[in-house]
C-alpha positions as CSV (number, residue, x, y, z in Angstrom):
1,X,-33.0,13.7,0.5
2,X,-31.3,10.5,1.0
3,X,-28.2,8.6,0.5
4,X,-26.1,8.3,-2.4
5,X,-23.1,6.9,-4.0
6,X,-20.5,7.6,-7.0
7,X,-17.7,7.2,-8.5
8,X,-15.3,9.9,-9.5
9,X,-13.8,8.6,-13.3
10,X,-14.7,5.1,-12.2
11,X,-12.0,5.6,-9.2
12,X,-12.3,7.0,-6.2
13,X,-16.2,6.2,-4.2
14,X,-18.0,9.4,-2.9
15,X,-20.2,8.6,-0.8
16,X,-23.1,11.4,0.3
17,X,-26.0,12.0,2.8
18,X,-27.9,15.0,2.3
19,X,-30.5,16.2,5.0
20,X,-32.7,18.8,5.0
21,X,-33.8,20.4,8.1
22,X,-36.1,23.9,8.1
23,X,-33.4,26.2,7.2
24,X,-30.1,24.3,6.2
25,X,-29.8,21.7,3.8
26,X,-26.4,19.6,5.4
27,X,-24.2,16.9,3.7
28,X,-22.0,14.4,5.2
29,X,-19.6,13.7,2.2
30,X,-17.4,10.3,3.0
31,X,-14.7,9.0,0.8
32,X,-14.5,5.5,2.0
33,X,-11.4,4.7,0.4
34,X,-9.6,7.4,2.0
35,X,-11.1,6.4,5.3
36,X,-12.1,10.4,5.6
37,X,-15.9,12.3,6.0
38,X,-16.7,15.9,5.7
39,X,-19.5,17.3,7.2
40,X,-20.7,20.6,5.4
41,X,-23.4,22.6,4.8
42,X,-24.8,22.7,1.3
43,X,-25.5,26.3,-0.2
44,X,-28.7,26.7,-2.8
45,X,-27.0,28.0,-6.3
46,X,-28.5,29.2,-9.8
47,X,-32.2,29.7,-8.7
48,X,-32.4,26.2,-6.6
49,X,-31.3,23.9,-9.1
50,X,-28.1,23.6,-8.3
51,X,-26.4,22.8,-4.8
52,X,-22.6,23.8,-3.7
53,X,-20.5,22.1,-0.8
54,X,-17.5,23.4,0.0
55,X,-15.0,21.5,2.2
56,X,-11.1,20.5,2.6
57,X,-9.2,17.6,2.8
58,X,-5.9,16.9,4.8
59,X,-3.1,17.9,2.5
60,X,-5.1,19.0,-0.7
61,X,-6.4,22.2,-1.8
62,X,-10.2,22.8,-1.0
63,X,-13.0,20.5,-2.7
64,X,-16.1,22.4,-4.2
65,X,-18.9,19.6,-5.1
66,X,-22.1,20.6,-7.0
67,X,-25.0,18.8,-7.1
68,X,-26.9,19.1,-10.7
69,X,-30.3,17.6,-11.7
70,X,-31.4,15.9,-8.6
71,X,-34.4,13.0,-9.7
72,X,-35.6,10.6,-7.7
73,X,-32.6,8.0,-8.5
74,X,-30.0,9.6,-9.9
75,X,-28.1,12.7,-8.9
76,X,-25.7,14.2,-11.5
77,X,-22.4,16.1,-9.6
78,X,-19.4,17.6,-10.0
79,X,-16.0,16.7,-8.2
80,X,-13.8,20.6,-8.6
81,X,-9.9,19.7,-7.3
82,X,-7.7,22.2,-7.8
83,X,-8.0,22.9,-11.7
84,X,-10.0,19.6,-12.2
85,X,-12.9,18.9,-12.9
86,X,-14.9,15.4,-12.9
87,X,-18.1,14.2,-13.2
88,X,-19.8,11.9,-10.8
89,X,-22.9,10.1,-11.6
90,X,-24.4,9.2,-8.6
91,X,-27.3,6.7,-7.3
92,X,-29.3,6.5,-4.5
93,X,-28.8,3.7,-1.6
94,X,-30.6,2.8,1.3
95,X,-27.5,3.2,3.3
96,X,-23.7,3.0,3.5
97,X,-22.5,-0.4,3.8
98,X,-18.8,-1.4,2.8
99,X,-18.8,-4.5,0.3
100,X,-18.7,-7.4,1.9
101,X,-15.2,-9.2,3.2
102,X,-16.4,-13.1,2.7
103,X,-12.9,-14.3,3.3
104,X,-12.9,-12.9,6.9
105,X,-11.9,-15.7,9.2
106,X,-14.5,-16.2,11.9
107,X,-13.6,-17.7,15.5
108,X,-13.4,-20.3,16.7
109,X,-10.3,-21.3,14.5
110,X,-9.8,-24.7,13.9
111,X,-5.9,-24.6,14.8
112,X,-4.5,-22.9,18.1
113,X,-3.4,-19.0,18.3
114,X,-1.2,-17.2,20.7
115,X,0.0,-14.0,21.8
116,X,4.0,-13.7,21.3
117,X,6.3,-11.0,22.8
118,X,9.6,-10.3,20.6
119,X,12.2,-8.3,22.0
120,X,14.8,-6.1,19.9
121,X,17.5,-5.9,21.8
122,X,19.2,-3.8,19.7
123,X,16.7,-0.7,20.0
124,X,15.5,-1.8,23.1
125,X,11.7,-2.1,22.9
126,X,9.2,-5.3,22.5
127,X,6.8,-6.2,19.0
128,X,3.8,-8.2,19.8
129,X,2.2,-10.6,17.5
130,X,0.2,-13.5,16.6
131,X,1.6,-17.3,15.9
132,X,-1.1,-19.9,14.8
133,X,-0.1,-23.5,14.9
134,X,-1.7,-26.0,12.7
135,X,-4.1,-28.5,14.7
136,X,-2.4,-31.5,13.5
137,X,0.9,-32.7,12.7
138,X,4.9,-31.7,13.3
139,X,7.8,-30.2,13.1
140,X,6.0,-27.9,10.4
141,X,7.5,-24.7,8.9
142,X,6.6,-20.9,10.5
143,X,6.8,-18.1,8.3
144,X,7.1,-14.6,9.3
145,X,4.7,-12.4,7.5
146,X,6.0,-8.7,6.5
147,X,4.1,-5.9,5.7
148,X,4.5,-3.4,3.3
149,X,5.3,0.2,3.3
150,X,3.6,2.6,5.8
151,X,2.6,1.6,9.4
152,X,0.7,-1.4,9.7
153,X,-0.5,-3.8,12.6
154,X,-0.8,-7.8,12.2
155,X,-3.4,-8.3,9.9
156,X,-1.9,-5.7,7.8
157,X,-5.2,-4.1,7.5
158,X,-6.2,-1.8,4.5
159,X,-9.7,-0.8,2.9
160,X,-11.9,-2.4,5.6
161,X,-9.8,-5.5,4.4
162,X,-7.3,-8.2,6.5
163,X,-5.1,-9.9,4.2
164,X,-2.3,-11.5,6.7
165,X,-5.2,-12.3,8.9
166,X,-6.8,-14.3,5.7
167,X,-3.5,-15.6,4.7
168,X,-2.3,-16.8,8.0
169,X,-5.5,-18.4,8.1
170,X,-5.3,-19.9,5.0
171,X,-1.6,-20.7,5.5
172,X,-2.0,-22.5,9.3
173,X,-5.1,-24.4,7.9
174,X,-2.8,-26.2,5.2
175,X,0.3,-27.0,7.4
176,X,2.6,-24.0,7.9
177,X,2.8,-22.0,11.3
178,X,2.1,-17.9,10.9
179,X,3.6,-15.9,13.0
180,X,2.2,-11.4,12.6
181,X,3.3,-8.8,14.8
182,X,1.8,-5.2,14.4
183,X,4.9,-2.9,13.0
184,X,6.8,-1.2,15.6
185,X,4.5,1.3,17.1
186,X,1.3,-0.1,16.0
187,X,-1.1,-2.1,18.1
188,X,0.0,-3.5,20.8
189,X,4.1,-3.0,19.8
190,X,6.1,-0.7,21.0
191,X,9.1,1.3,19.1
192,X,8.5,4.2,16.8
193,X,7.9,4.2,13.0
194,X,8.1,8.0,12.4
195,X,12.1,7.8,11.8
196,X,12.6,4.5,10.8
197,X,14.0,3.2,7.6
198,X,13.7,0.1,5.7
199,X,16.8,-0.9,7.4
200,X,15.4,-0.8,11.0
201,X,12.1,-3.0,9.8
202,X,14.9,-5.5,8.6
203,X,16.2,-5.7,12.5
204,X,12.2,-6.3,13.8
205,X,12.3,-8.9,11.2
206,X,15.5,-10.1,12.6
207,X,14.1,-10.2,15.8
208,X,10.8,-12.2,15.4
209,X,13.1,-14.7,13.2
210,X,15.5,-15.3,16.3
211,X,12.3,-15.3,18.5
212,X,10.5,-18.4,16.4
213,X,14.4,-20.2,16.5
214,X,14.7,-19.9,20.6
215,X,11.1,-21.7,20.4
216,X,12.7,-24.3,18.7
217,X,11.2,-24.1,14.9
218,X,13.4,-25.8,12.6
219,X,12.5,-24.3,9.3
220,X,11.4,-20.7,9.2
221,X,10.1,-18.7,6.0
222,X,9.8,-15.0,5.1
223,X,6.9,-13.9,3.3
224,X,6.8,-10.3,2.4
225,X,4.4,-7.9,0.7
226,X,5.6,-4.7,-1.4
227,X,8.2,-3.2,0.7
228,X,7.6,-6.4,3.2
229,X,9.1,-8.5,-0.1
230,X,12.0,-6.1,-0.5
231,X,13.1,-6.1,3.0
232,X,12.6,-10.2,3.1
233,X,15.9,-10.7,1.4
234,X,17.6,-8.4,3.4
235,X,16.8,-10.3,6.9
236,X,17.6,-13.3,5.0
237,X,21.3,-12.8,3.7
238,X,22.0,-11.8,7.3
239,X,20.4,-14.5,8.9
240,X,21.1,-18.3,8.1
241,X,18.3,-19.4,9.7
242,X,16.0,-18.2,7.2
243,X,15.5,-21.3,5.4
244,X,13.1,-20.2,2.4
245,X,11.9,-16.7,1.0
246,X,8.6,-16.1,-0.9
247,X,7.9,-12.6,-2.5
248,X,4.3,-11.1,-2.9
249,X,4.8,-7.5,-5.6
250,X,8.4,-7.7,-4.3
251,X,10.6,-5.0,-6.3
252,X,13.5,-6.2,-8.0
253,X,14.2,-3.0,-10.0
254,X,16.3,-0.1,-7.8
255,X,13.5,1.8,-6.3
256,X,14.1,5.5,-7.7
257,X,13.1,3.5,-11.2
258,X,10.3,1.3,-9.8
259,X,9.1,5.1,-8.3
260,X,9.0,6.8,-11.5
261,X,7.0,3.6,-13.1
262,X,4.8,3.4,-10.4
263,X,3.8,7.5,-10.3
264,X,3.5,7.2,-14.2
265,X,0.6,4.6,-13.9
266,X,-1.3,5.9,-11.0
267,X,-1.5,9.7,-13.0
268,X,-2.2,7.8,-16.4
269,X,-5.3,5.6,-13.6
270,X,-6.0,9.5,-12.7
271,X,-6.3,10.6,-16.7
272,X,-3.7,13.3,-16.4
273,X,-2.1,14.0,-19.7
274,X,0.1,12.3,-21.4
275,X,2.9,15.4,-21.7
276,X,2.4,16.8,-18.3
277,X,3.2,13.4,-16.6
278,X,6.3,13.2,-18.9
279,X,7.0,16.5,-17.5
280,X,6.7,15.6,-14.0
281,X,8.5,12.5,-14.1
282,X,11.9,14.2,-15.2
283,X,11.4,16.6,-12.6
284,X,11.2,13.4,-10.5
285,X,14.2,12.0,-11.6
286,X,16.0,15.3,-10.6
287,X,14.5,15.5,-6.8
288,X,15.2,11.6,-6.2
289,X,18.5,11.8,-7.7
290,X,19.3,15.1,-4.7
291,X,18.0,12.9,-2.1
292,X,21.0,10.5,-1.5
293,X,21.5,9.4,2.1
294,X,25.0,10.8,2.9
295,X,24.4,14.4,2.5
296,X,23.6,16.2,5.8
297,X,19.6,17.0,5.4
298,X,20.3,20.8,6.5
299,X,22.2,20.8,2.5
300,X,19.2,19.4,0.8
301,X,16.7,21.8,1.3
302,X,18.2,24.9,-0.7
303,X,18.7,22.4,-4.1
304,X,15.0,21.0,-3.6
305,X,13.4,24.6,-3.3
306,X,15.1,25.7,-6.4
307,X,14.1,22.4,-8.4
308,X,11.0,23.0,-6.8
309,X,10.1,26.4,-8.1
310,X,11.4,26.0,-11.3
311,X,9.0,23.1,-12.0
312,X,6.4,25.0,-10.6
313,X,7.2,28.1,-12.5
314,X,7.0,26.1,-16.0
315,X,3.3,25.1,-15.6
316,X,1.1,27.0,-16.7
317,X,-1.6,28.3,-14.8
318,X,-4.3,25.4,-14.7
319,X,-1.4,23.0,-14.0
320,X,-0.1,24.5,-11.2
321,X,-3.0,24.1,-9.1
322,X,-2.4,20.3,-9.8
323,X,0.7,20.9,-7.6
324,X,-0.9,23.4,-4.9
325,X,-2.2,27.1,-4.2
326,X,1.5,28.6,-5.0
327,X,5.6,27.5,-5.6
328,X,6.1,27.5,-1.9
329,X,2.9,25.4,-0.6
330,X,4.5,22.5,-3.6
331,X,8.1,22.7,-2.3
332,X,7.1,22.2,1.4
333,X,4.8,19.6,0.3
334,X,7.7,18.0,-1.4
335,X,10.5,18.8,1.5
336,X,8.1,17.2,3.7
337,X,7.9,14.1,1.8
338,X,11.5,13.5,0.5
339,X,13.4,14.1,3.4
340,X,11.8,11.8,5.7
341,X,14.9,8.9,6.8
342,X,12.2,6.4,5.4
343,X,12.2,7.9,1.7
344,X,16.0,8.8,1.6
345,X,16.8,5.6,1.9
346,X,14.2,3.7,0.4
347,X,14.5,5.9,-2.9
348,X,18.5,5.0,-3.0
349,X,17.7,1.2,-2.6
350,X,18.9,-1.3,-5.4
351,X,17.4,-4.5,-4.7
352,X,19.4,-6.4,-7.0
353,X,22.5,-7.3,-5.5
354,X,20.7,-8.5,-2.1
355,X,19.5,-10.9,-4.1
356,X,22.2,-11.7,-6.1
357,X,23.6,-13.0,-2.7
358,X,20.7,-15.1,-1.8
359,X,21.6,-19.1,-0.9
360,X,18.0,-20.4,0.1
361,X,14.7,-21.3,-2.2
362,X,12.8,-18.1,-3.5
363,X,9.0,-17.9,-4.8
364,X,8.4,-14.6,-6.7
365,X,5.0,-14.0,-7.3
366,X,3.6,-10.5,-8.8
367,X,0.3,-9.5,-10.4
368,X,-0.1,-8.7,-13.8
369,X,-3.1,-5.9,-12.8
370,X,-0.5,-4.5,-10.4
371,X,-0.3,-1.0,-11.0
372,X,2.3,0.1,-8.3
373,X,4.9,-2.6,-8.5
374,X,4.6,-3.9,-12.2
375,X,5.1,-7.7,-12.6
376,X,7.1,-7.6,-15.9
377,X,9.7,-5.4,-15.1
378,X,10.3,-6.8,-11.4
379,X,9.9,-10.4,-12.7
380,X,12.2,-10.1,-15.3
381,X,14.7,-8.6,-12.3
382,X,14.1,-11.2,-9.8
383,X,14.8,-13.8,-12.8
384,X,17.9,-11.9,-13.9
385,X,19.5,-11.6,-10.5
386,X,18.4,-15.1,-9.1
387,X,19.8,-16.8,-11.7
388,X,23.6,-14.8,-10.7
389,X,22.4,-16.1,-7.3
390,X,23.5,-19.5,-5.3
391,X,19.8,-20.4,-4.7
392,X,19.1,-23.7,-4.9
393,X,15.7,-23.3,-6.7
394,X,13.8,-20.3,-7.5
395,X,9.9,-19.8,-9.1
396,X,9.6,-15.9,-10.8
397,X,5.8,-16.1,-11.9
398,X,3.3,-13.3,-12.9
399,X,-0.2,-14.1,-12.5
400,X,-3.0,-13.1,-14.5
401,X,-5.7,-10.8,-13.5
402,X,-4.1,-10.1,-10.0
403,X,-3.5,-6.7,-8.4
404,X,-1.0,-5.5,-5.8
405,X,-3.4,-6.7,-2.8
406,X,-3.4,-10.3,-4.7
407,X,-7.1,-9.7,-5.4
408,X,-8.3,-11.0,-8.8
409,X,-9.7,-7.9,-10.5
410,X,-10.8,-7.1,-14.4
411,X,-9.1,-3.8,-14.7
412,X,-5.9,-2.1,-14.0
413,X,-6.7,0.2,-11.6
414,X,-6.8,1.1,-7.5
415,X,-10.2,1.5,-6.6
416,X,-11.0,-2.2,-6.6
417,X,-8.8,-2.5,-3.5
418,X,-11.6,-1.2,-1.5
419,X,-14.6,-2.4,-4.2
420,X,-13.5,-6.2,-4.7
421,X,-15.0,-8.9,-2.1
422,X,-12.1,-10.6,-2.3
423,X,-9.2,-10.1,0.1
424,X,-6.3,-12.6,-0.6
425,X,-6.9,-14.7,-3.7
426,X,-7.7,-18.4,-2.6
427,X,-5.7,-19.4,-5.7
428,X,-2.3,-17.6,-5.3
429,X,-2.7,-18.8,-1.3
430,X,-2.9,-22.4,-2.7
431,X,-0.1,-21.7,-4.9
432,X,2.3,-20.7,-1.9
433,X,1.3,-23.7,-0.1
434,X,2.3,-25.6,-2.7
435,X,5.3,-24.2,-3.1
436,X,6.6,-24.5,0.4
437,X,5.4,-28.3,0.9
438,X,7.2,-28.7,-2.0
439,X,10.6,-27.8,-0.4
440,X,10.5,-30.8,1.2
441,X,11.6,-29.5,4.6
C-alpha cells in the first residue's frame, strides 16, 4: 500500500509505510521531527474501511491512528492523543527522504581544521572540539561557539540539520577563527551533562576560552545560541579575555518569565484553548516559584505533589488526559522535570544584571518568528540593561522573518525547523561578520 506523509495541524510530520503481507497488514509510523518510529500492526475496523494502529511513545499516553478513505493518492487519518483528536491529510510519496540541507559544507574546506583537546581542571575531565583557521591572513579573531540547552556535540546538530558546522563555515571563510567542542559528555568529550547546571557549561566555556589564549589568540569572541547566548555573558564578566559577545535568541528577561511566554506560544502553535493555557500557566507560576535552588530537594517534593493534584483535580475530565492517565502519572512527570539541578537553576536565573556588568562590545540578534525566546521582549531587555552597562558599543536588533534556528520562515511556528532547507540564514551570518570586522580588532 505504499508510503505516505502528513501533517498533524500543519505541525508535526507523520510519516507512514503500510505493507500488506497474506495475513497482517503492518505500519511503520515515523515522526521525523521527533527522530522516533513505531512499528505496529494495523487492525481492519468498521467492515474494512477503516484501519486502526495502536502504538506508544516515550513519555506520552498511547497514540491510536486511523486510517479513513484510502484512494489511490490521498489517505485521510486520524491522530487520537490523549483526549485529542486531529486530522491528518495525508499523500503518497515514493519514499522517505528528509528535505534537503543545501547549506551543508562539503570537504575539502578551503581553510585548515583541527582537532583541539581542552582541559577543565576544575572538574577534571577533557572537551574536544574543532578550530578552523582562515586560509589567509593574521592575527584574526576566534570565537567560541556555545550551544543551547540540552546535550549537544560541535555542530550543535538538530532536525537532520548542522548550524555551528554551517556557521563556523561561513564564519572561517570571511576571516574569523571557530573553535566547537561537543558539550561535556557528547562526542568525543568527556564529563557528564546529566547533573550539570548552566553554571558548570559556563566553566567548559571558561576552559576553551583559556585554551584559545595559551595558543596565543589575541582577540577572542563568544557566540551563543538560546541558553548558549545566556551563559555567554556569564563566561565573559569572569573572564577579561573575552574581548566581544554576540547573542543568537539570547534571553534577557529572568527565565521563570521567558518560561511562561515561551509555554504560552508553543500551546497556542498546538491550538489548545485559550482558557485552559491561562489556566496552566498560573499553575506554572506556582511550581516555578517552589523550585528555588536553596531548599534541600527532599522538601520539594511534598509542595509539588499537592500543587500537582490540585491542578489536576480542577480539569475536567477531557483535560486531564492532556496532563496524563491519572494525578500521580502528571505529578511524577512534573517532579521529574523540575527538580533536575539544570532546571532549578536555570528557572531562578535573571539575566539582567550579568549584563548590566558587561565592559566589552555586544551584538544581540533575535528573530521576530521566534516562538520560544520572543525578540521583542528580550530585545527590549538586552537594550534596557546594556544601556546601564559599561559596554563600549552594543547592536540590539530583531530581524524579520527569522525563527529561533535563524532560519527565514513565513510562519510562526516549530515544524519548519525540520521542513525549511535552510539551516543558518546566509544573511544574519553576513550580518555577524560584519559586525565583528567592524570592531576593529
Amino acid at each position: 500500500m505504499g508510503y505516505w506523509s502528513g501533517r498533524i495541524d500543519k505541525n508535526l510530520r507523520v510519516e507512514l509505510k503500510i505493507e500488506v503481507d497474506s495475513t497482517v497488514t503492518h505500519a511503520s509510523v515515523h515522526l521525523p521531527m521527533l527522530g522516533i518510529t513505531v512499528d505496529t500492526e494495523l487492525q481492519e475496523e468498521i467492515g474494512g474501511k477503516e484501519w486502526l494502529a495502536t502504538f506508544s511513545l516515550t513519555g506520552t499516553q498511547s497514540i491510536q491512528l486511523f486510517l479513513n478513505q484510502i484512494n489511490k493518492d490521498s489517505l485521510n487519518a486520524e491522530w487520537h492523543q490523549n483526549a485529542v483528536v486531529e486530522p491528518i491529510i495525508m499523500t503518497r510519496v515514493d519514499s522517505f527522504l528528509p528535505p534537503a540541507r543545501s547549506q551543508l559544507p562539503l570537504k575539502a574546506y578551503d581553510y585548515s581544521e583541527h582537532e583541539v583537546s581542552i582541559y577543565n581542571s576544575l572538574e577534571d575531565f577533557t572537551l574536544s572540539g574543532t578550530l578552523t583557521l582562515p586560509a589567509t591572513g593574521k592575527n584574526f579573531p576566534v570565537v567560541v561557539l556555545i550551544s543551547g540547552s540540552g546535550l549537544q556535540n560541535r555542530n550543535s546538530e538538530v532536525f537532520d540539520h548542522k548550524p555551528f558546522l554551517v556557521l563556523a563555515d561561513h564564519l572561517t571563510r570571511n576571516g574569523v577563527a571557530v573553535l566547537r567542542y561537543d558539550e561535556r559528555g557528547a562526542g568525543k568529550s568527556e564529563g557528564s551533562y546529566h547533573d550539570a547546571t548552566s553554571e558548570d557549561l559556563k566553566g567548559d566555556v571558561l576552559a576553551v576560552v583559556r585554551k584559545m589564549d595559551s595558543l596565543g589568540y589575541e582577540h577572542i569572541g563568544l557566540i551563543g545560541h538560546s541558553e548558549g547566548g545566556m551563559i555567554a555573558p556569564m563566561a565573559a564578566v569572569e573572564e577579561e579575555r573575552v574581548d566581544f559577545i554576540v547573542s543568537l535568541a539570547g534571553p534577557s528577561l529572568p527565565i521563570a518569565e521567558l518560561m511562561i511566554i515561551q509555554n504560552g506560544n508553543i500551546l497556542r502553535d498546538q491550538g489548545i484553548d485559550e482558557s485552559e493555557i491561562s489556566d496552566y500557566l498560573i499553575f506554572l507560576r506556582k511550581a516555578y516559584a517552589l523550585i528555588d535552588v536553596e531548599s534541600p530537594k527532599d522538601s520539594l517534593y511534598g509542595p509539588l505533589k499537592k500543587l500537582c493534584y490540585e491542578f489536576y483535580e480542577s480539569r475536567d475530565s477531557s483535560n486531564q488526559k492532556n496532563y496524563g492517565p491519572s494525578r500521580e502519572a502528571f505529578y511524577f512527570h512534573s517532579a521529574g522535570s523540575y527538580l533536575l539541578p539544570w532546571l532549578r537553576y536555570f528557572i531562578n536565573y535573571e539575566p539582567g544584571p550579568i549584563i548590566e556588568r558587561l565592559s566589552i562590545p555586544v551584538l544581540a540578534l533575535n528573530g521576530k518568528m521566534d516562538i520560544q525566546v520572543t525578540a521583542l521582549e528580550n530585545i527590549r531587555g538586552y537594550s534596557q540593561h546594556l544601556a546601564k552597562s559599561n559596554a563600549p558599543h552594543y547592536e540590539c536588533i530583531a530581524l524579520d522573518s527569522i525563527n529561533h534556528l535563524f532560519q527565514k520562515v513565513d510562519d510562526w511556528n516549530t515544524y519548519e525547523y525540520y521542513e525549511s532547507e535552510e539551516t543558518f540564514n546566509e544573511g544574519v551570518m553576513d550580518r555577524i561578520v560584519e559586525w565583528i570586522a567592524g570592531l576593529n580588532l
